[in-house]
C-alpha positions in Angstrom: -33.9 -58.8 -63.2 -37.6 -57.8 -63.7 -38.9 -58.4 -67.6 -41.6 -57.0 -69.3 -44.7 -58.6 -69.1 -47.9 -58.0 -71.9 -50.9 -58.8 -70.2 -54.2 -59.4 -71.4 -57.0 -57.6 -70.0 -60.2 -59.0 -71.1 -64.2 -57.4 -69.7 -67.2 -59.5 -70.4 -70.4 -57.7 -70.0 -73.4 -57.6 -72.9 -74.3 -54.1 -71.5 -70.8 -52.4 -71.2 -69.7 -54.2 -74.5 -72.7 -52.3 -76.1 -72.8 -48.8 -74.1 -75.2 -49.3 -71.9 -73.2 -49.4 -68.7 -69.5 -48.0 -68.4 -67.2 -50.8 -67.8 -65.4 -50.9 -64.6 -63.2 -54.0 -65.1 -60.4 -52.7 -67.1 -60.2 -49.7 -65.5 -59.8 -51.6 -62.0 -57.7 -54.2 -63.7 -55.3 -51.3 -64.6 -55.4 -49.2 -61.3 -54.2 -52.3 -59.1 -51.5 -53.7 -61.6 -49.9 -50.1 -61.6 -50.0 -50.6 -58.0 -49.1 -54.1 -57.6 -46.5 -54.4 -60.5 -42.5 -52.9 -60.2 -41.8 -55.1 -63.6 -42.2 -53.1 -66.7 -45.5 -54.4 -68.3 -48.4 -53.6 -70.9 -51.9 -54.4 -71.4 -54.1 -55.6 -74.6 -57.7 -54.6 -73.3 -60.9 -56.0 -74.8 -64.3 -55.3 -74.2 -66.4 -58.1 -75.0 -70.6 -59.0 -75.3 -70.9 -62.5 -72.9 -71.0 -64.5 -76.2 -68.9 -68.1 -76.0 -67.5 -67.6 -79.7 -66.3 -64.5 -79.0 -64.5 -65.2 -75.4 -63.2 -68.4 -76.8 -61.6 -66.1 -80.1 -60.6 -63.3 -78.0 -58.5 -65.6 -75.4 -56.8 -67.5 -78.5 -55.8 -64.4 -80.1 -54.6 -62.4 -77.0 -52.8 -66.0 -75.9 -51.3 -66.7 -79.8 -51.1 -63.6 -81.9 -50.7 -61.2 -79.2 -48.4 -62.8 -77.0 -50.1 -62.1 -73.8 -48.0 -64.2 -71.1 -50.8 -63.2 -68.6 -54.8 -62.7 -69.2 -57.1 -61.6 -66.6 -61.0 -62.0 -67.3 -63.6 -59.8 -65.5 -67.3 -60.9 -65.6 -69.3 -63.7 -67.3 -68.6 -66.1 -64.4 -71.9 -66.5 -62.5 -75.2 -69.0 -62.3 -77.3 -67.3 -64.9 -77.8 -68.3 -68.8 -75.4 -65.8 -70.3 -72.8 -66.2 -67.7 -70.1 -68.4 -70.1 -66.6 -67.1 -69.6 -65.7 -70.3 -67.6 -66.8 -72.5 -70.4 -65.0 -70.7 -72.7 -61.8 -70.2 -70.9 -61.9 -74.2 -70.1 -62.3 -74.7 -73.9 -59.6 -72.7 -74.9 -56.9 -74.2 -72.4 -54.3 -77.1 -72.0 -54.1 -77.5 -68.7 -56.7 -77.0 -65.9 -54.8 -74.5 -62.7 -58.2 -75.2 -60.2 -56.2 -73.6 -57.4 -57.1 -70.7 -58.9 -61.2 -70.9 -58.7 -61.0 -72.9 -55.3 -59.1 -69.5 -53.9 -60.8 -67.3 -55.0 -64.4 -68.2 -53.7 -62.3 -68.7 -50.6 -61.3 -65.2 -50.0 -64.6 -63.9 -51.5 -66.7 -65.8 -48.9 -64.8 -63.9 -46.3 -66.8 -61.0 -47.6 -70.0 -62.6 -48.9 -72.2 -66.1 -48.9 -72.6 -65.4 -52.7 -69.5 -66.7 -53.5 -70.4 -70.1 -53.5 -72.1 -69.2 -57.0 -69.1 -67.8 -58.7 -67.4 -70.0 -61.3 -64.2 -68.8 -61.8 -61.8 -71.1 -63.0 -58.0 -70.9 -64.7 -56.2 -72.9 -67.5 -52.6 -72.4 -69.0 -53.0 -72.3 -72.9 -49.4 -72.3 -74.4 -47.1 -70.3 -72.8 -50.2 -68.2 -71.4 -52.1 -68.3 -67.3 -55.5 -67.1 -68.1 -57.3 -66.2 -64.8 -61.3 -65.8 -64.4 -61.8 -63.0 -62.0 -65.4 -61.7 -60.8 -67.3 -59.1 -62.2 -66.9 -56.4 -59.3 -64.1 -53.9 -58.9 -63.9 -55.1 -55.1 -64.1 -58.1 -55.6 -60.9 -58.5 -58.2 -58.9 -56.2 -55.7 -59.6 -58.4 -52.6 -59.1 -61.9 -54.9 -55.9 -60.5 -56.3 -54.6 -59.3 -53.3 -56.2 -60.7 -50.6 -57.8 -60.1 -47.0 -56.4 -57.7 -44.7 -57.1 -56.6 -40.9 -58.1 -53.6 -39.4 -54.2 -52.6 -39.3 -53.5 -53.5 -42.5 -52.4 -57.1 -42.5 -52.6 -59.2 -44.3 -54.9 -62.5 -43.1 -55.7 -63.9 -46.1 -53.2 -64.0 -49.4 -54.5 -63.1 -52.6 -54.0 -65.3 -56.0 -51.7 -63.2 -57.0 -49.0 -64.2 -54.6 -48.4 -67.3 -56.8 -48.9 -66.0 -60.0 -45.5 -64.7 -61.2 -44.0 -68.2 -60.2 -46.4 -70.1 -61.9 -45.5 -67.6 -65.2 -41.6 -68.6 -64.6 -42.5 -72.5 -64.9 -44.4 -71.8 -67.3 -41.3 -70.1 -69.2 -42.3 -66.8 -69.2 -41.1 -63.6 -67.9 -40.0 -62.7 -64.7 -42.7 -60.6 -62.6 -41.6 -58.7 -59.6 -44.4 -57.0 -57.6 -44.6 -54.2 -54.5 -44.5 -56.2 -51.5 -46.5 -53.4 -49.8 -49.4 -54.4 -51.9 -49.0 -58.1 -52.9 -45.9 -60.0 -52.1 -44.5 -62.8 -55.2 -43.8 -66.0 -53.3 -41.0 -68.0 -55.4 -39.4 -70.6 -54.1 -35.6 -69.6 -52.7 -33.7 -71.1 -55.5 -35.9 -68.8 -58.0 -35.5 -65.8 -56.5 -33.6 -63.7 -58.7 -30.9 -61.3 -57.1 -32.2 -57.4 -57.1 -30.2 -54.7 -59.5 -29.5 -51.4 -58.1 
């Protein structure tokens, strides 16, 4: 029953954006949704400077024009001056989802202090969830995914648990994932039968 599922895929980062430093966010962004994801899906990747304009235009267009049911942001959300994507992304959206920002420094504080200071947040724009992650390929793996023990399970569940739900109230495709790497908690009565 699994539908196909464009995703947005959006870096923030003056110095990648310019050439200066390779990105890394996209690249991690795609490495765990092929692992996370059994639903056929695609990505619209941008690479953008940490300029408010352009974040607020790039999040518009991947939510309106390109049809992006899901965007995931990497970068821009700390303390310092040119640190905006949360701005942007609040100016851009209908309806606050602070779950989101509150879980995420919660798992990221299992790892460091610092993550008091990080400012993610998440809005629903439309029929779009667009998700602040942080800047750090370890950090959007353990945020997305979660905490796990020494053996492997898992202690603390990633945002991504909830995410395909809140894309089917949202009226948008159904998202199935690998439960070996993130398991999608849906309610019983929205669980859709599996197709051989």
């Amino acid at each position: 029953m699994s539908e196909h599922i464009k995703i947005g895929l959006v870096s923030i980062s003056d110095r990648a954006s310019d050439g200066r430093y390779e990105d890394q966010g996209i690249p991690a962004l795609k490495d765990w949704l092929g692992k996370a994801l059994t639903s056929p899906w695609s990505a619209e990747t941008r690479l953008i400077p940490d300029e408010r304009p352009v974040i607020e235009q790039t999040l518009i267009e991947l939510a309106d024009e390109a049809g992006c049911s899901l965007i995931l942001t990497t970068g821009g959300t700390g303390p310092s001056p040119r640190d905006v994507t949360p701005e942007a992304t609040l100016a851009v959206g209908d309806k606050e989802m602070p779950g989101y920002g509150e879980e995420m420094r919660r798992i990221s504080l299992n790892f460091v202090p610092t993550a008091i200071l990080s400012r993610q947040v998440a809005v629903i724009r439309g029929k779009t969830l667009i998700i602040n992650l942080p800047g750090q390929p370890k950090s959007i793996k353990e945020t997305l995914e979660g905490v796990r023990a020494a053996d492997g399970c898992v202690v603390h569940v990633g945002i991504f648990a909830a995410t395909p739900y809140c894309i089917d109230l949202m009226g948008g495709p159904y998202v199935e994932t690998d439960e070996a790497v993130i398991k999608a908690w849906r309610p019983k009565h929205a669980i859709r039968p599996k197709q051989d």
